[in-house]
C-alpha positions in Angstrom: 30.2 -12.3 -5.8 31.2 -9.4 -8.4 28.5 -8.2 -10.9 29.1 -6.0 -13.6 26.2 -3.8 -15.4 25.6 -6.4 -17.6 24.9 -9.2 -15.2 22.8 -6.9 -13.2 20.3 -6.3 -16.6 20.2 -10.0 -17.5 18.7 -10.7 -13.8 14.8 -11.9 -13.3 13.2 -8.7 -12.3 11.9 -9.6 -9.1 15.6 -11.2 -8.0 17.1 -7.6 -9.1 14.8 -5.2 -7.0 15.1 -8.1 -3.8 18.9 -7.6 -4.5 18.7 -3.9 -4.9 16.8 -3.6 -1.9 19.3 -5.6 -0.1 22.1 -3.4 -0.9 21.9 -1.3 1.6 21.6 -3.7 4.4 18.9 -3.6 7.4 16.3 -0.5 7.9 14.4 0.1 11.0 11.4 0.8 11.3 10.3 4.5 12.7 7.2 6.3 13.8 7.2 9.4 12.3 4.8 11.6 13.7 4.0 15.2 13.3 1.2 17.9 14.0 -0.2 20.0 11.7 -3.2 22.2 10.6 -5.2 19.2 10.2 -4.1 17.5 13.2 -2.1 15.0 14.8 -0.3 12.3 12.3 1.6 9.6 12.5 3.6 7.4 9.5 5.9 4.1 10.1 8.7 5.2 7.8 12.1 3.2 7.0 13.6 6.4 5.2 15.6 7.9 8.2 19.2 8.2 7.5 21.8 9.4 10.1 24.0 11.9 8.5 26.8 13.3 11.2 26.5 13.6 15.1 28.2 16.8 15.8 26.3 18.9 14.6 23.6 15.9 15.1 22.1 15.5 12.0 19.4 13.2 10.7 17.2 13.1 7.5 14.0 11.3 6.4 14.4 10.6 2.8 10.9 11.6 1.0 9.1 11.6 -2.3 8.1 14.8 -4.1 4.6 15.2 -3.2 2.4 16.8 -6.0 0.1 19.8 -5.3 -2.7 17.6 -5.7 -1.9 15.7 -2.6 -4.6 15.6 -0.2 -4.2 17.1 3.2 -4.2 14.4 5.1 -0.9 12.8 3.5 1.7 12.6 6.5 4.6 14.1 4.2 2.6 17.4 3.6 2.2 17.9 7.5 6.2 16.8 7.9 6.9 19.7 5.5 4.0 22.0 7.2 5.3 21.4 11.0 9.1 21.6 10.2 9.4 19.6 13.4 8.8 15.7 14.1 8.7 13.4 16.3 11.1 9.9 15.6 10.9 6.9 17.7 12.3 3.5 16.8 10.2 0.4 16.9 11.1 -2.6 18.5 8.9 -5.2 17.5 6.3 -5.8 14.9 2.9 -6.7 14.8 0.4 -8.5 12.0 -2.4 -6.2 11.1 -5.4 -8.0 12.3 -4.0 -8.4 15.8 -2.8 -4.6 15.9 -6.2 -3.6 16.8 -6.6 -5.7 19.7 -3.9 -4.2 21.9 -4.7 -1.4 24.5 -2.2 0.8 23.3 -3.3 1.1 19.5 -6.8 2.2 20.2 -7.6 5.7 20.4 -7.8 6.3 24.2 -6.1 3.4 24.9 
């Protein structure tokens, strides 16, 4: 399939971002986690990107957080710590059934 500019405009909204999103093919997800001032943190991110592997380099891809961000947000310890934490996941869960498992439960 070839689209030009044009054809990508005259697209429904909703089929251009699925298609847009598409693009660049599957992204794991990560837990991202981090500790800072305010403690221990952890995100699920899909941002990582792997840049070179000698040096090895990897980057997580974030938004510009404005000042007024509160101090819990995970991207204001990332930038705080300067060093995270990235493991891949392997399987996902629904919500409501997250909580039930052992391992999800503080102390567990």
């Amino acid at each position: 399939m070839i689209l030009n500019s044009e054809d990508l405009d005259h697209l429904e909204k909703r089929y251009r971002t699925a298609f847009a999103n598409s693009l660049s093919g599957f992204k794991p997800a990560n837990l991202v986690g981090s500790r800072g001032s305010s403690g221990d943190n952890l995100a699920i991110m899909s941002s990582a990107v792997h840049l070179g592997s000698s040096p090895f380099l990897l980057a997580l891809v974030l938004v510009d957080v404005p000042d007024a961000a509160v101090e819990e947000d995970g991207s204001v310890d990332i930038a705080a710590a300067g060093t995270v934490t990235i493991s891949g996941l392997d399987r996902y869960h629904r919500a409501e059934t997250l909580g039930r498992m052992p391992y999800a439960k503080p102390g567990g």
